[in-house]
Backbone as JSON, one array per atom type, in Angstrom:
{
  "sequence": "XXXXXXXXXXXXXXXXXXXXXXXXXXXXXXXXXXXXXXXXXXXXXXXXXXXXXXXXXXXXXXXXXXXXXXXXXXXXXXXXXXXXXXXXXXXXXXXXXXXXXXXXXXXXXXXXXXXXXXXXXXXXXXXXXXXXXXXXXXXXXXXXXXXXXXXXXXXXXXXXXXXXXXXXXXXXXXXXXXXXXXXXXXXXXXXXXXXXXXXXXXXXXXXXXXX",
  "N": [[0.83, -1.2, 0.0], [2.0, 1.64, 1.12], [3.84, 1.58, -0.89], [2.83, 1.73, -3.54], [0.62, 4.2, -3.11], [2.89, 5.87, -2.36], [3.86, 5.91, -5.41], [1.87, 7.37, -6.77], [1.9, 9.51, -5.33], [3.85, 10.5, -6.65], [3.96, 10.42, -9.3], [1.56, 12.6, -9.43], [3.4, 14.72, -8.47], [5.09, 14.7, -10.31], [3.54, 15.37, -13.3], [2.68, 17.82, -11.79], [5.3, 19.56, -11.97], [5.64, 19.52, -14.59], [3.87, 20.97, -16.26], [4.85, 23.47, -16.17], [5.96, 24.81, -17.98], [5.4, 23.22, -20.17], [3.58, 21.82, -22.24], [1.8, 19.81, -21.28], [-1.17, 18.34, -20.21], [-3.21, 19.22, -17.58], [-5.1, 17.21, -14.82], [-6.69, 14.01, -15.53], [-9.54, 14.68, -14.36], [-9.52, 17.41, -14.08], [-10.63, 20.11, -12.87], [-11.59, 23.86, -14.04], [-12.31, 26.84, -12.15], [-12.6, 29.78, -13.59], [-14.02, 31.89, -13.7], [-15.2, 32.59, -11.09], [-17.1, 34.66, -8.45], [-15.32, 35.87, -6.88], [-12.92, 36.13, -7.77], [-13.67, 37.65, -10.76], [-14.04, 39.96, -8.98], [-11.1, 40.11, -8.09], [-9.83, 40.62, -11.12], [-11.24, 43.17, -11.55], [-10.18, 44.72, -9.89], [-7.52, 44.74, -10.12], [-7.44, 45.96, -12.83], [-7.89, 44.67, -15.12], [-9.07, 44.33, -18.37], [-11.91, 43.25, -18.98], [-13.84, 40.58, -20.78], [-14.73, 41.16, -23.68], [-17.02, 41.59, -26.55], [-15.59, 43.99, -28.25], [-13.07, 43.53, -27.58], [-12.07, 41.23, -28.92], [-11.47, 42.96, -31.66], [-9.97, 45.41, -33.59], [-11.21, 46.76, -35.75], [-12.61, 46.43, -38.95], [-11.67, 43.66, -39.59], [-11.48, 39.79, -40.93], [-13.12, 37.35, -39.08], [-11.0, 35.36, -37.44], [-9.37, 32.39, -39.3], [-9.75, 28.56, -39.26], [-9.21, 28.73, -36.52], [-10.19, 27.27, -33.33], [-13.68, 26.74, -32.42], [-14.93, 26.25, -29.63], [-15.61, 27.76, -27.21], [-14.07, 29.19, -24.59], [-13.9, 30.48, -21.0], [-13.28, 33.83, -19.71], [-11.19, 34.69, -17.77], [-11.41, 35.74, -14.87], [-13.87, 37.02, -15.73], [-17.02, 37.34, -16.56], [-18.65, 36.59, -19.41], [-17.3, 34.51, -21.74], [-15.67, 33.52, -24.87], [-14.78, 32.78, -28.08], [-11.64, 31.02, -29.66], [-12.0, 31.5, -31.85], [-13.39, 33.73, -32.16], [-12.03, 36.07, -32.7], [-10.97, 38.79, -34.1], [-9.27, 40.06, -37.12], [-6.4, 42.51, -37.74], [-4.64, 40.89, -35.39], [-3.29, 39.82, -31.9], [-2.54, 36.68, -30.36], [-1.55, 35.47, -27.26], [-0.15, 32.91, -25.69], [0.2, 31.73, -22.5], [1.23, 31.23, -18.82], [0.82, 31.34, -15.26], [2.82, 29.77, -13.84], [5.01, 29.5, -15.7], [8.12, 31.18, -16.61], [9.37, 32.49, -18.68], [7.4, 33.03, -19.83], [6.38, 34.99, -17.72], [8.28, 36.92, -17.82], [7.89, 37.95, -20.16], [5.26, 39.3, -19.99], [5.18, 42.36, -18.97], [6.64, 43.62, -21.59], [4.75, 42.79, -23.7], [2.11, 44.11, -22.77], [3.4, 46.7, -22.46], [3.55, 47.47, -25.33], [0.31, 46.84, -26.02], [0.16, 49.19, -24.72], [0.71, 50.68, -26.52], [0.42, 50.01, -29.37], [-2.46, 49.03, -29.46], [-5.03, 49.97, -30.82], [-4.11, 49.81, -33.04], [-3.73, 46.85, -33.48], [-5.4, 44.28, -31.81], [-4.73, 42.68, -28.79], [-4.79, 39.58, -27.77], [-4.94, 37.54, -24.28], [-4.0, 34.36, -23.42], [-4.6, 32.75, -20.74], [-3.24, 29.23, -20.13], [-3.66, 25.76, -19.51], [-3.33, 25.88, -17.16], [-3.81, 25.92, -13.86], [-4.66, 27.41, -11.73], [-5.7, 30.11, -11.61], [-6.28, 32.28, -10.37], [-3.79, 33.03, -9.14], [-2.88, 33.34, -11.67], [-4.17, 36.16, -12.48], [-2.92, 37.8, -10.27], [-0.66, 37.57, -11.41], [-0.83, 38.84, -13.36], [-1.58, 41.46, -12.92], [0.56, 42.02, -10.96], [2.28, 42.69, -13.43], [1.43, 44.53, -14.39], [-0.26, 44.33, -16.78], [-3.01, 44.99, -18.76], [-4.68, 43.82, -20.9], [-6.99, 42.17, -22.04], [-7.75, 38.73, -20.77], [-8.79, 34.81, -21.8], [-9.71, 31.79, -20.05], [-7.82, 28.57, -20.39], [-7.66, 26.42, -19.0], [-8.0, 23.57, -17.95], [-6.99, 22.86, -20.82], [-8.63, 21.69, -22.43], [-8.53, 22.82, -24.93], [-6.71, 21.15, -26.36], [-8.0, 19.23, -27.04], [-9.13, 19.72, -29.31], [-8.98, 20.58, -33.26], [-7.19, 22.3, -33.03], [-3.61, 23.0, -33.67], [-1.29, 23.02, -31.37], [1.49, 24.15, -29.81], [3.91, 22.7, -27.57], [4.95, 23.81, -25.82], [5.4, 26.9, -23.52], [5.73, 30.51, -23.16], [4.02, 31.23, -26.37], [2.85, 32.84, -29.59], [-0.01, 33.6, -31.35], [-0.47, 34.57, -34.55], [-3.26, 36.55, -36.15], [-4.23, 38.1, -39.11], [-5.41, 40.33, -41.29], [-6.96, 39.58, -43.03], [-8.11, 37.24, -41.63], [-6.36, 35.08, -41.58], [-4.74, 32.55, -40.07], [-1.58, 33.2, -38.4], [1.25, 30.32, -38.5], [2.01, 29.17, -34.99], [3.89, 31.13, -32.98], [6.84, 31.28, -31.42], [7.46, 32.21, -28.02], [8.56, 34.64, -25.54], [9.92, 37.06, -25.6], [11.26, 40.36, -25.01], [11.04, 42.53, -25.63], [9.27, 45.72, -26.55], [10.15, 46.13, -29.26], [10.41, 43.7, -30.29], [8.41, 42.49, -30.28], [7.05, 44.45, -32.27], [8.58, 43.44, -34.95], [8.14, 40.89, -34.96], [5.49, 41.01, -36.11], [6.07, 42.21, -37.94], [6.88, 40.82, -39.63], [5.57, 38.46, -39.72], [2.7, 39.16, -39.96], [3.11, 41.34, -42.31], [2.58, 43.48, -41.57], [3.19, 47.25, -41.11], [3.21, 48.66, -37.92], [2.38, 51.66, -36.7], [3.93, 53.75, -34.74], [2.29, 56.28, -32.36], [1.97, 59.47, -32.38], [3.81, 61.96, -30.28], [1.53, 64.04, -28.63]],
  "CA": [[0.0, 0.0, 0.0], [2.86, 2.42, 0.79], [4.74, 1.86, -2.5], [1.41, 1.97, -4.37], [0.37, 5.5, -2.51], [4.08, 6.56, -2.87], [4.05, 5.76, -6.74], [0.94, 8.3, -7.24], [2.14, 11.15, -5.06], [5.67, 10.68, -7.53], [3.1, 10.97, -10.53], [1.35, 13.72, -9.6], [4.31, 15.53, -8.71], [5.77, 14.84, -11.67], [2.46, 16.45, -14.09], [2.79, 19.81, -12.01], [6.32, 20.19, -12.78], [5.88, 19.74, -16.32], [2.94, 22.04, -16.54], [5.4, 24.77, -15.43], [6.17, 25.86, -19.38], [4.99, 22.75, -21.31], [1.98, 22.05, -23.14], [1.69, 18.49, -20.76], [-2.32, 19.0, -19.82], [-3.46, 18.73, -16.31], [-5.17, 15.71, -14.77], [-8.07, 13.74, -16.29], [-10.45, 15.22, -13.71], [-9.39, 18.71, -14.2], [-12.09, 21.17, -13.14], [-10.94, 24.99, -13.61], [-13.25, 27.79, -12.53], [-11.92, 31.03, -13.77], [-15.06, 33.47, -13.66], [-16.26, 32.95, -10.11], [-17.23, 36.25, -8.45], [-14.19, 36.47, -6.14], [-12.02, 36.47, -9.65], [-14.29, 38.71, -11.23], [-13.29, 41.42, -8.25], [-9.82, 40.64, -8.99], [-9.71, 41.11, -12.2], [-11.65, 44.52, -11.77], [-9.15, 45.95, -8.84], [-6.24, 45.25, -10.99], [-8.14, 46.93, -13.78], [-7.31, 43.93, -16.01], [-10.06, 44.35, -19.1], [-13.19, 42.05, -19.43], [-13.99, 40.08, -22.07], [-15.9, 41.92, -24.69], [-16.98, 41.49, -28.11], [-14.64, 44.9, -28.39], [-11.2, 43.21, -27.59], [-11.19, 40.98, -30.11], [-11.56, 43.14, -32.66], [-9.87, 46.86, -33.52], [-11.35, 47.07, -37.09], [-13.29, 45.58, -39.59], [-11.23, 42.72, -40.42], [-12.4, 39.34, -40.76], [-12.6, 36.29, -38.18], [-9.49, 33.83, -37.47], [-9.64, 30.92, -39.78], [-9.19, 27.2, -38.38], [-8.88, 28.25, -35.0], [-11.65, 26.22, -32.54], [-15.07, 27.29, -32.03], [-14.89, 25.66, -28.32], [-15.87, 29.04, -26.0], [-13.57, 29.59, -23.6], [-13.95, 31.35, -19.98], [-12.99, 34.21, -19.16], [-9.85, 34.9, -16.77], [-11.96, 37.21, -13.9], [-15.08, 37.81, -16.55], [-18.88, 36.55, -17.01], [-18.86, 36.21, -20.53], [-15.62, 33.8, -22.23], [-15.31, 33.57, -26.11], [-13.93, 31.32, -28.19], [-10.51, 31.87, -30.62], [-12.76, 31.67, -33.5], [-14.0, 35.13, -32.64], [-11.22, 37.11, -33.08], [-11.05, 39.16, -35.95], [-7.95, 40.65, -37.38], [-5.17, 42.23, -37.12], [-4.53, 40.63, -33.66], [-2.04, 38.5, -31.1], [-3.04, 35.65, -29.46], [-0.79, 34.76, -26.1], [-0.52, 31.42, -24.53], [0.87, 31.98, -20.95], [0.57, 30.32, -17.5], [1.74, 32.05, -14.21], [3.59, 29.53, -13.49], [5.97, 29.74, -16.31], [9.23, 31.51, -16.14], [9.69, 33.14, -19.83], [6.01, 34.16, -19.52], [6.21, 36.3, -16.33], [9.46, 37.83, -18.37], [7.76, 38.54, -21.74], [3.97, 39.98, -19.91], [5.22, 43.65, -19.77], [6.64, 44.43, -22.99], [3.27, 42.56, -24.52], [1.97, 45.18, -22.12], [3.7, 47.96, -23.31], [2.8, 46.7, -27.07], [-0.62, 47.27, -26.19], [-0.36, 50.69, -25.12], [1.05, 51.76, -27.7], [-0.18, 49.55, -30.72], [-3.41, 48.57, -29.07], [-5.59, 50.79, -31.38], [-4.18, 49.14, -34.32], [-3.91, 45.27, -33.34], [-5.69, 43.89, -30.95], [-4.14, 41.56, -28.05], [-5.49, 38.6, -26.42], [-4.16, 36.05, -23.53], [-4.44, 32.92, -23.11], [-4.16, 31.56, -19.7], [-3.21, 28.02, -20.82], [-2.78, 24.8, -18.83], [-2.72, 26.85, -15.83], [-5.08, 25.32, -12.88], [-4.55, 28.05, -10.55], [-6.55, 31.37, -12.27], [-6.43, 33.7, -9.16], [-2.34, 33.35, -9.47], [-2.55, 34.03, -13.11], [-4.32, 37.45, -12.3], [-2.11, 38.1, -9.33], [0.75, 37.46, -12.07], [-1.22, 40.17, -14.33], [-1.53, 42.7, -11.96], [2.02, 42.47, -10.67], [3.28, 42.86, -14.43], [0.66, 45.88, -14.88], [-1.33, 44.07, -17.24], [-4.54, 45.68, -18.73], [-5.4, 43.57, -21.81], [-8.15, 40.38, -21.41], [-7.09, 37.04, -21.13], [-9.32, 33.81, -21.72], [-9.01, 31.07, -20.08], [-8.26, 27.3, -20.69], [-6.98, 25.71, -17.62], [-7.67, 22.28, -18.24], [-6.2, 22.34, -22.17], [-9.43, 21.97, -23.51], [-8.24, 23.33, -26.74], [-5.97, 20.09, -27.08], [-9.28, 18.09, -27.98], [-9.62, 19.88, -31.17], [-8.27, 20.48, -34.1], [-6.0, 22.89, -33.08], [-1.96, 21.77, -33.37], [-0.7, 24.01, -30.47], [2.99, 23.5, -29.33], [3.91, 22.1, -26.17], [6.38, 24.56, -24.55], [4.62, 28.21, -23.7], [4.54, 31.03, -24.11], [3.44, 31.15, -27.91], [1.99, 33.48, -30.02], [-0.39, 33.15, -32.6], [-0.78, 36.09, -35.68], [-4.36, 36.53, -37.12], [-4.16, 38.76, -40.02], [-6.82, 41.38, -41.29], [-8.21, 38.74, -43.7], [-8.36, 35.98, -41.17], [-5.78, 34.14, -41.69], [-3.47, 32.37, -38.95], [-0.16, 32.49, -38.7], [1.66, 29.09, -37.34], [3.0, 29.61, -33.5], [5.43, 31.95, -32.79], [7.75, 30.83, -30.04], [7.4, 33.58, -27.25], [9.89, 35.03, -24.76], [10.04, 38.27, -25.79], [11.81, 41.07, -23.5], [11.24, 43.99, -25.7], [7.89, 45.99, -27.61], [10.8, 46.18, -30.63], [10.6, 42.33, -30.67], [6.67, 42.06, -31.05], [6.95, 45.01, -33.24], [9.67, 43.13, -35.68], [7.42, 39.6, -35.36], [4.09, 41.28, -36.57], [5.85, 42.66, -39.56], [7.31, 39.57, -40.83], [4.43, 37.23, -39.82], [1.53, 39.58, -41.01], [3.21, 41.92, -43.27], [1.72, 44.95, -41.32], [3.82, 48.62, -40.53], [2.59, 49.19, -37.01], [3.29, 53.21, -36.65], [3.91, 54.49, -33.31], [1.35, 57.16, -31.88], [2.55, 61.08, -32.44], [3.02, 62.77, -29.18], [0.54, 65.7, -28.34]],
  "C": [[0.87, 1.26, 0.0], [2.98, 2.58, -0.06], [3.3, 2.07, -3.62], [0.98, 3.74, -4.01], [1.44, 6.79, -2.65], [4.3, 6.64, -4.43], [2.62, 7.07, -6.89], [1.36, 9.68, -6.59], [3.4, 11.47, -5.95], [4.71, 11.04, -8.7], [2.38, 12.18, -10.63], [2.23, 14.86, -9.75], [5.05, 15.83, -9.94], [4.75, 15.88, -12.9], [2.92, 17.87, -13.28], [3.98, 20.25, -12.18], [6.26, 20.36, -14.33], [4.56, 20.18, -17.04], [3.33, 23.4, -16.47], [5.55, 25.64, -17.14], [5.8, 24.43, -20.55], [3.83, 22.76, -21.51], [0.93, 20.51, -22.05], [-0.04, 18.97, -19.58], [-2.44, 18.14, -18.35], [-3.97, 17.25, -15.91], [-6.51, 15.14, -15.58], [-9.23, 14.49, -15.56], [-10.23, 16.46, -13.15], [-10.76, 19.5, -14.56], [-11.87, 22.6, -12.14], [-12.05, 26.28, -13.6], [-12.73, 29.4, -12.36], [-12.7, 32.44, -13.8], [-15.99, 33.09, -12.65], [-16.37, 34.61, -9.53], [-16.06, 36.96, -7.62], [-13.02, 36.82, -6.98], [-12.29, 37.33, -10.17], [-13.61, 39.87, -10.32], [-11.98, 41.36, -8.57], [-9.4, 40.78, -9.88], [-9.97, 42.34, -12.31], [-10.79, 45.44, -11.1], [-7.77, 45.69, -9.73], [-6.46, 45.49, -11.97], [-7.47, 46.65, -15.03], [-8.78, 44.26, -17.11], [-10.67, 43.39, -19.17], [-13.13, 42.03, -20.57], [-15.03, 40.45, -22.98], [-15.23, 41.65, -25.78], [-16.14, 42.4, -28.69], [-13.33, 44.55, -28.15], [-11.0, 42.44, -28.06], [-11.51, 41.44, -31.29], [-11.19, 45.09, -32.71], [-10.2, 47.4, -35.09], [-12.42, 46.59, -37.95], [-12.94, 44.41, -40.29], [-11.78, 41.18, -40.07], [-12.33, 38.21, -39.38], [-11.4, 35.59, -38.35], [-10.2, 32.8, -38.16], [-9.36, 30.01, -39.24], [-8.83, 27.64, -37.17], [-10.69, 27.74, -34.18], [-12.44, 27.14, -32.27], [-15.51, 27.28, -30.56], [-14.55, 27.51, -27.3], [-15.3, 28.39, -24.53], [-14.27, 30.36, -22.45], [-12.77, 32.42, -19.91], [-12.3, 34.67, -18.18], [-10.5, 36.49, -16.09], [-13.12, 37.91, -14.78], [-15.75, 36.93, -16.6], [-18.98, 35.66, -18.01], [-17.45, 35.53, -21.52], [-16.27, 34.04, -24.07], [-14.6, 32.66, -26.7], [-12.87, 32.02, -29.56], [-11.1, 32.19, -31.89], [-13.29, 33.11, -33.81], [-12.93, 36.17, -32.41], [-11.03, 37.57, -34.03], [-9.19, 40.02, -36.0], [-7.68, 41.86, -37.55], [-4.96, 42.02, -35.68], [-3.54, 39.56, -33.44], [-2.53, 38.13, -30.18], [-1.65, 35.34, -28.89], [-1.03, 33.91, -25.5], [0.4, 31.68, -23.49], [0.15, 31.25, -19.84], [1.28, 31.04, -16.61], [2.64, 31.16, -13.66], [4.92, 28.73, -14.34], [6.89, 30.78, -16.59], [8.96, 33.1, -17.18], [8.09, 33.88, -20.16], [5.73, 35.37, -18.98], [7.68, 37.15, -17.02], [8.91, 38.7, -19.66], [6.39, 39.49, -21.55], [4.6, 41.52, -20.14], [5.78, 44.4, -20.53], [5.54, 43.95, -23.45], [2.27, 44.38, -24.11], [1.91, 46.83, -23.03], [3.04, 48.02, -24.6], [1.36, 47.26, -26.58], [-1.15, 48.34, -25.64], [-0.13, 51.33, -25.92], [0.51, 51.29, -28.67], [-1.7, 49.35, -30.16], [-4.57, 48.69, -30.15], [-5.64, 50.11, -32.41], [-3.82, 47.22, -34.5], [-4.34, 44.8, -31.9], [-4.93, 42.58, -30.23], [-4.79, 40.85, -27.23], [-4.81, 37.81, -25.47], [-4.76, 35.22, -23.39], [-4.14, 32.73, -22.23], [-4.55, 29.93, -20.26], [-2.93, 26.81, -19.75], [-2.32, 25.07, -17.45], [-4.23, 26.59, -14.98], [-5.72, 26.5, -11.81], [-5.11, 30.12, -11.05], [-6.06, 32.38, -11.0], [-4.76, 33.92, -8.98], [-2.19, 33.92, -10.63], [-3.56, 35.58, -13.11], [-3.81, 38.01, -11.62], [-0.75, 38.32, -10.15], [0.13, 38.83, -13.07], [-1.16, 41.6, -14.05], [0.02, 43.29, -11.4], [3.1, 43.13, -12.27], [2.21, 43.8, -15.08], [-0.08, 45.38, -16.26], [-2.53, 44.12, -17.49], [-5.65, 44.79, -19.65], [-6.27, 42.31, -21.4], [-7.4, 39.03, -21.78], [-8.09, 35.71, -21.35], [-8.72, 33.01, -21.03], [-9.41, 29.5, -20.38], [-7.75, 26.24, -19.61], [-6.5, 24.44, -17.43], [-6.93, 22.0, -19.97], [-7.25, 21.63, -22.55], [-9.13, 22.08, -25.03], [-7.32, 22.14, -27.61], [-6.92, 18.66, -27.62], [-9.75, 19.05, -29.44], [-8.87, 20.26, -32.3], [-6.97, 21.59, -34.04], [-4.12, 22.59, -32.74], [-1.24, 23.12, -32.63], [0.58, 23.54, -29.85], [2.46, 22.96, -28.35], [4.32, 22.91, -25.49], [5.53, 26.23, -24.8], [6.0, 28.98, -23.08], [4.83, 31.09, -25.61], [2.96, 32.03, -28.5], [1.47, 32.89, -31.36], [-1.01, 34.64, -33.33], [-2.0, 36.02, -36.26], [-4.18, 38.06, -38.06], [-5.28, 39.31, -40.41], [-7.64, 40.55, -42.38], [-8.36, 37.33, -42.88], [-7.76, 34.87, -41.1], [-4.65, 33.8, -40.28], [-2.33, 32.16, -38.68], [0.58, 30.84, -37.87], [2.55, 29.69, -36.32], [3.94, 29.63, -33.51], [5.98, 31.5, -31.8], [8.1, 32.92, -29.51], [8.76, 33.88, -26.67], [10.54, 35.64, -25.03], [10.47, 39.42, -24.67], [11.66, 42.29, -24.08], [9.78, 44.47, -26.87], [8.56, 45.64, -29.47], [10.37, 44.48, -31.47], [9.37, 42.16, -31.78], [6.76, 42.92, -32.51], [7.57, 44.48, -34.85], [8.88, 41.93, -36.01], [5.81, 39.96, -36.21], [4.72, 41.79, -37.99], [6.23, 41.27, -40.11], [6.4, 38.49, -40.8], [2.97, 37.41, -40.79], [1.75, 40.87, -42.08], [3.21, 43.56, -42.83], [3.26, 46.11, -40.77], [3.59, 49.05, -39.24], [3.3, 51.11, -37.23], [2.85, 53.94, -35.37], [3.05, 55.7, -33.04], [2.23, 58.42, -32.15], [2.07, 61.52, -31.25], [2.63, 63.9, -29.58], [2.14, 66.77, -28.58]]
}
């Protein structure tokens, strides 16, 4: 009975290390609730943005192609969404708070979306990440304003979507809908994003004119 009891606490341990930055999904009876109402307040006091039909979309361009229809929750919001409704030009982030190169790359994304915001919209993904009220605690500490979905249990790895393993990730939707294949994240500077959006979707971002 020991060695039997000892062999499962070695297994579990083993999954939450290698949930720390891979793609390796939680347990079979993974059940993540990311928009109860004590979430909701923290999301609102660190004056992270809700999920509105307005953040994925800064234009008239059209939906993401081939990404899943499967409606997501919300990270601290009511109403979740699913990747399918993002329209373009926009950046999809896969992140977990308790990956390394994540909590390094949130505020230049950050930055990026005060300054480009206007002209590409940014989404997050909390991915693979069980623990929601850390991954807004990780948003807040890295001044994080833009909305995040989330997928906690890896959901999104039952469908057709071919999503790495190792986060964070980005993914490029383009102003006609098209998706680029995942960017490998771990970004430290706005120049970076700025440098990956031209060569993935072609686009000029052009910095704001100060007053």
């Amino acid at each position: 009975m020991r060695r039997l009891f000892a062999l499962v606490v070695a297994v579990v341990a083993s999954a939450v290390l290698l949930t720390a930055c891979d793609g390796v999904a939680p347990a079979l009876a993974c059940k993540v609730d990311a928009d109860s109402p004590d979430l909701i307040k923290d999301r609102v006091a660190a004056g992270i943005a809700d999920c509105t039909p307005q953040a994925w979309s800064v234009g008239d361009g059209a939906a993401a192609k081939g990404l899943p229809g499967l409606k997501l929750d919300c990270l601290g919001g009511k109403e979740g969404a699913a990747l399918a409704d993002v329209h373009g030009p926009a950046i999809i982030n896969f992140w977990a708070s308790n990956c390394g190169p994540c909590r390094k790359e949130m505020p230049a994304l950050q930055k990026f979306y005060e300054t480009y915001g206007s002209q590409i919209a940014v989404v997050g993904v909390n991915y693979l990440d069980t623990y929601p009220g850390a991954a807004i605690d990780l948003a807040h500490q890295s001044g994080v304003t833009y909305p995040s979905l989330a997928d906690g249990c890896g959901d999104l790895q039952n469908t057709k979507a071919k999503l790495p393993g190792v986060l964070p990730f980005f993914l490029f939707v383009a102003p006609d809908g098209t998706v680029s294949p995942p960017h490998p994240g771990g970004v430290t500077s706005v120049a970076q994003i700025v440098a990956m959006v031209k060569d993935t979707l072609g686009i000029d971002l052009q910095a704001p004119v100060a007053p």
